[in-house]
C-alpha positions in Angstrom: 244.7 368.6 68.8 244.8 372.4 68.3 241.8 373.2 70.0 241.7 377.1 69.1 242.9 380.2 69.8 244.7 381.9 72.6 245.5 385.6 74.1 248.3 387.3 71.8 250.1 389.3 73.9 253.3 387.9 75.3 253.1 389.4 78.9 249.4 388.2 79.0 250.2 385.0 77.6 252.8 384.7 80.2 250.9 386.2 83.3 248.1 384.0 81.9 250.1 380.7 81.9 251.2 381.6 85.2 247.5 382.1 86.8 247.9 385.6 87.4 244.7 387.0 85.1 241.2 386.8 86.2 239.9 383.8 83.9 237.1 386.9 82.8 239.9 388.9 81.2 241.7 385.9 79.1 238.0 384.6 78.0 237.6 387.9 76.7 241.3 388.2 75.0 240.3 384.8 72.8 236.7 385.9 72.2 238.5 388.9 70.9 241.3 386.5 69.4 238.7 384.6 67.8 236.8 387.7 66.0 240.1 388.7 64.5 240.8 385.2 63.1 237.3 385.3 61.6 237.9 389.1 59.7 241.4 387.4 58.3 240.1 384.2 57.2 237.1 385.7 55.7 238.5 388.9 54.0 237.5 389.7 50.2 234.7 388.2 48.5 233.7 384.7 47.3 236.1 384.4 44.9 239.2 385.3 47.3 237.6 382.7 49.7 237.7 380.1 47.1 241.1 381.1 46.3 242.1 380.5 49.9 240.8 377.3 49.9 242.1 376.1 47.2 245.5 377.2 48.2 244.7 375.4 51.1 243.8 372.0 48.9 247.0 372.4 46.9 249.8 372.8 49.6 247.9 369.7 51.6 248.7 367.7 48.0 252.4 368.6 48.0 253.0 367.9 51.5 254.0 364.8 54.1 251.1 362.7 55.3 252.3 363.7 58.5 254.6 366.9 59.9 255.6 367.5 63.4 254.8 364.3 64.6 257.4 364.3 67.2 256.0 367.7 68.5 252.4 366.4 68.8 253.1 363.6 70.3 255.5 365.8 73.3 252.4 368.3 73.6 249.5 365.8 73.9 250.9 361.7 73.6 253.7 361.7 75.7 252.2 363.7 78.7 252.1 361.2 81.6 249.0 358.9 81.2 247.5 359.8 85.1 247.4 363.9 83.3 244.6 363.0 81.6 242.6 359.9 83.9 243.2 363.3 86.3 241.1 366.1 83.3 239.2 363.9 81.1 236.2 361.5 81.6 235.9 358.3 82.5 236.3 356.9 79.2 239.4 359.2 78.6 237.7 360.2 75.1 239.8 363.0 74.3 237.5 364.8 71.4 234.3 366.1 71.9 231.4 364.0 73.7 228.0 364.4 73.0 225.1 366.5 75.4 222.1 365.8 74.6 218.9 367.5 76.4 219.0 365.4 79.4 222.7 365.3 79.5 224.9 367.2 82.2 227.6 364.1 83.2 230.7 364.1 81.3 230.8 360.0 81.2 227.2 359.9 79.9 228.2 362.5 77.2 231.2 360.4 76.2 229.2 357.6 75.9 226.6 359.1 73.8 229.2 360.3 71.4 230.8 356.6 71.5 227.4 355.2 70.3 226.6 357.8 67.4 229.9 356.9 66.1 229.6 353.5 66.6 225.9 353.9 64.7 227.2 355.9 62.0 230.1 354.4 61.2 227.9 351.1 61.0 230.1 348.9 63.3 229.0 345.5 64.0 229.6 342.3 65.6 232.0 340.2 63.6 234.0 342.7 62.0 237.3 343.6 61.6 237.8 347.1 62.3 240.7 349.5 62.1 241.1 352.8 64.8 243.4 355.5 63.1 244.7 358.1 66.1 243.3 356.4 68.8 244.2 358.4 71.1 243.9 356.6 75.2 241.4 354.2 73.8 237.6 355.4 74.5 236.3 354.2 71.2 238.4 350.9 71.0 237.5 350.0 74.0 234.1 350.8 73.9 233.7 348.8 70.3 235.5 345.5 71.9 233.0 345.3 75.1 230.1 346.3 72.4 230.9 344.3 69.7 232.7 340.7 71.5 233.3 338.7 68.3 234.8 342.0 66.4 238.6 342.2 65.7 240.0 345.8 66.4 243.3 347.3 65.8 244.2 350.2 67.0 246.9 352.6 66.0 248.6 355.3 67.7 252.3 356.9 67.1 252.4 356.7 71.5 253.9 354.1 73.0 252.2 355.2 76.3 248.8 355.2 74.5 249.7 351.8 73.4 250.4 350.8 77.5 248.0 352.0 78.5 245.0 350.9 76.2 246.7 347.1 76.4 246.3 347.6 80.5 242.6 348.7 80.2 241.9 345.8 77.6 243.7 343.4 79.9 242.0 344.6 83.1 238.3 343.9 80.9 239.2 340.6 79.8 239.1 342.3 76.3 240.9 339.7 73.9 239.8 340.8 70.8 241.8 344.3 70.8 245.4 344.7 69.4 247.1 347.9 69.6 250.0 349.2 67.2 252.5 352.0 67.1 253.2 353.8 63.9 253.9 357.4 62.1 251.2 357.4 59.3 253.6 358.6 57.6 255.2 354.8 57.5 252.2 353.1 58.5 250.9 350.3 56.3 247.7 348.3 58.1 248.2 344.2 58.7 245.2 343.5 57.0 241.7 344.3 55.3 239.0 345.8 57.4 234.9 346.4 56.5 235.4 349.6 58.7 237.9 352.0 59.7 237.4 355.0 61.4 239.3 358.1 62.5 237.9 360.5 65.6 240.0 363.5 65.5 243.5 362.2 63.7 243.1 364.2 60.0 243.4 367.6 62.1 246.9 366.3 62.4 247.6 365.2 59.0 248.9 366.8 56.0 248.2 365.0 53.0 244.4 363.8 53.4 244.5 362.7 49.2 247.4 360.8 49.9 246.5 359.1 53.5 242.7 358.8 51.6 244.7 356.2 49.0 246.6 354.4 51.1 243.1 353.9 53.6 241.3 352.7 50.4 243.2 349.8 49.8 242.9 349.0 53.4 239.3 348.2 53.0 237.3 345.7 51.6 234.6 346.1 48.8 232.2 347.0 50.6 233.6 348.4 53.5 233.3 351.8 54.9 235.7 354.8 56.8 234.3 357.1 59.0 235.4 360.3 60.3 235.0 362.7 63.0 236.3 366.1 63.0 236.4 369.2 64.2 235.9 371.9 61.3 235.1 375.5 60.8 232.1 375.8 59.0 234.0 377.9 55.8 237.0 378.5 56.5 240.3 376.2 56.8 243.7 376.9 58.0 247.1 376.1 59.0 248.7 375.9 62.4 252.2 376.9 61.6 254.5 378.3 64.2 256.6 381.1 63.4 260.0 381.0 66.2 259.6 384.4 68.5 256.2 385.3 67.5 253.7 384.8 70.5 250.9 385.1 67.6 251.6 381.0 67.2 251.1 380.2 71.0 248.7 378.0 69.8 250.7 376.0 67.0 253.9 376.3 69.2 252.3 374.5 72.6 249.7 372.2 71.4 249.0 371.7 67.9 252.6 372.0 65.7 251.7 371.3 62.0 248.2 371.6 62.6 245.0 372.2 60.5 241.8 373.7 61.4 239.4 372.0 58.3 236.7 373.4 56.9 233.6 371.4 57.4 233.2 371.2 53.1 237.3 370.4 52.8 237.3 366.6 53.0 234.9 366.6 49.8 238.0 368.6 47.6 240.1 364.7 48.3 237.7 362.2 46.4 239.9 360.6 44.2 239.5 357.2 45.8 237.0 357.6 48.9 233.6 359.3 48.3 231.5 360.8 50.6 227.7 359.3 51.0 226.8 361.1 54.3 228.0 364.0 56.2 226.8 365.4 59.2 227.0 368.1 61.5 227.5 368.3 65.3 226.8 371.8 66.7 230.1 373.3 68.6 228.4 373.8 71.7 228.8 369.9 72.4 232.7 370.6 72.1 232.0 373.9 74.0 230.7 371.5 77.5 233.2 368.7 76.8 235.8 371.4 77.4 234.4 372.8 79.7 234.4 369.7 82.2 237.7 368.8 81.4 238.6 372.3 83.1 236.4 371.8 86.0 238.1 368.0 86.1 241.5 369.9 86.1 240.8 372.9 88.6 239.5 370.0 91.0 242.8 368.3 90.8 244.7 371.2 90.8 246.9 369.7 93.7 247.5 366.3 92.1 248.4 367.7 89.0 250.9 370.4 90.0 252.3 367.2 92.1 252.8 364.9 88.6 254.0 368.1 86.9 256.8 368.7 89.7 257.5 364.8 89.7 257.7 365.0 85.9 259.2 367.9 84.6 260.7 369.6 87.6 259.6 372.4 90.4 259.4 375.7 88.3 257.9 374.0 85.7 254.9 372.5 86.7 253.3 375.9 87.5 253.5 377.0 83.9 252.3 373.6 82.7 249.9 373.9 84.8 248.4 377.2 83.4 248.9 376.2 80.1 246.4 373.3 80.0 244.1 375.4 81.9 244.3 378.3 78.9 244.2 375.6 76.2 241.2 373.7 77.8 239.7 377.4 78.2 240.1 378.5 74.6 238.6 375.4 73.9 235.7 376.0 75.3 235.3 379.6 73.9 236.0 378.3 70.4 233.4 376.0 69.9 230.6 378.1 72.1 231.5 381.1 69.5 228.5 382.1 68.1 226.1 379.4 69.8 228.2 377.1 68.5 227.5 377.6 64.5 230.9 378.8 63.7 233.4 376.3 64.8 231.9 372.5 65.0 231.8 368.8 64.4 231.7 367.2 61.4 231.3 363.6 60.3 231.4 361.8 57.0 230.8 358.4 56.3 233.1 357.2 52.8 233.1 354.5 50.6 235.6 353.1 47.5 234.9 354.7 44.3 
């Protein structure tokens, strides 16, 4: 999950890793950071932004499904389970939950997310439902207890993920959840579904035109695929690192072979999935989500240097340490950039052609 942009500078980035810089000065490097993505990505006129996106359209055509798989799942899938029952909610929804007016309580938030998805996807009891990328379970879960007689399967390319959601579903008496382990690259579904959805797995995908056919023919007539996103609102983007270049801290630590999409990118792959709805979730939702999963990690600051040191050895666990503090950080500058109207949500319910 690339999650946005971080300071530049390698001493910074390494004094910043290593908790040495006031949090004030490295929210100010990314805000910085962020305006000069911005001139970049929007440089020229209409026409060289449309040339930039459709350069952007044809080298996601040529390519993979799926690149760096094995890197995502080190930076984010493979990190020890307790990491994340230690920084996220209670539901361990690792994407953005929702705030609404009232809202201030991480769990609610992720709740309230979990039931506009839910709602606009159009789940419902009785049916069988696929869950591409899903991640420690939130939404899987969630839909079993919700939706008793419905038949889920959920796929992740984490063995861990896959663990730990079976131990969750166990401990709820949840019998109507099976969990698989793929590469989407490889992965062909067991069955037919009236729904499939996808919370924050295309961000790590290559090929949406190619991924879109193979999800087509996964679901039934009338069935439906939603997807949640996180987006810019013009511009998209690769993550690629380049070795030695501290410009890629970003791509290099947490989101190898990564896209940031633009929120009108998914309508240039329609070949066999059309769009009927698409909606947008302001960034500042994102913007709060982050920002609780810092506060989460700052309070357990001692347990998780401890599973760092247990997992990854002494001199380590300081710098792992800082670096989920700077992602979770740049996070949460990203999507509150400009109230939240320049990085955001997006969702899109499809249909077969």
């Amino acid at each position: 999950m690339n999650r946005a942009e971080a300071p530049r500078d390698g001493w910074s980035l390494t004094a910043a890793e290593l908790g040495l810089l006031p949090d004030a000065v490295i929210r100010a490097g990314i805000r910085r950071l962020l305006t000069q993505r911005l001139r970049e990505e929007e440089a020229g006129d209409v026409e060289a932004s449309q040339r930039r996106h459709e350069a952007i359209v044809r080298a996601m055509r040529t390519a993979p499904i799926a690149v760096e798989t094995r890197a995502a799942n080190d930076q984010h899938y493979e990190v020890p389970p307790a990491f994340f029952t230690y920084a996220l909610g209670p539901n361990l929804k690792y994407s953005s939950a929702l705030f609404g007016p009232d809202v201030t309580d991480l769990g609610a938030a992720e709740e309230a997310m979990l039931a506009l998805t839910t709602e606009r996807a159009g789940l419902e009891d009785g049916q069988d439902v696929l869950e591409l990328g899903c991640g420690w379970g939130s939404l899987t879960l969630y839909a079993a207890r919700r939706f008793p007689r419905a038949r889920i399967t959920a796929v992740s390319n984490s063995r861990d993920q896959r663990a730990f959601i079976e131990a969750r579903a166990a401990e709820r008496g949840l019998s109507n959840v099976r969990v698989l382990t793929a590469d989407m690259n490889d992965f062909e579904a067991p069955g037919i579904y009236d729904r499939i959805v996808s919370v924050e797995m295309l961000e790590h995908m290559r090929n949406w035109e190619a991924l879109l056919a193979r999800v087509a023919s996964w679901l039934r007539e009338d069935g439906r695929l939603f997807i949640h996103i996180f987006t810019h609102r013009t511009n998209a983007y690769f993550f690629d690192a380049k070795p030695g270049d501290d410009t890629d801290w970003m791509a290099r630590n947490f989101f190898s072979g990564g896209l940031m999409p633009s929120d009108r990118l998914l309508h240039s792959f329609s070949r066999d999935l059309a769009v009927e709805r698409h909606w947008c979730v302001s960034g500042t939702h994102y913007e709060k989500t982050a920002a609780r999963w810092l506060g989460n990690l700052d309070r357990h600051r001692s347990e998780v240097l401890a599973l760092f040191e247990r997992t990854y050895g002494k001199p380590e666990a300081r710098r792992r340490f800082g670096a989920w503090r700077l992602f979770f950080m740049a996070c949460e500058e990203l999507w509150g950039y400009r109230g939240g109207n320049e990085w955001l949500v997006s969702h899109y319910l499809l249909s077969r052609r």
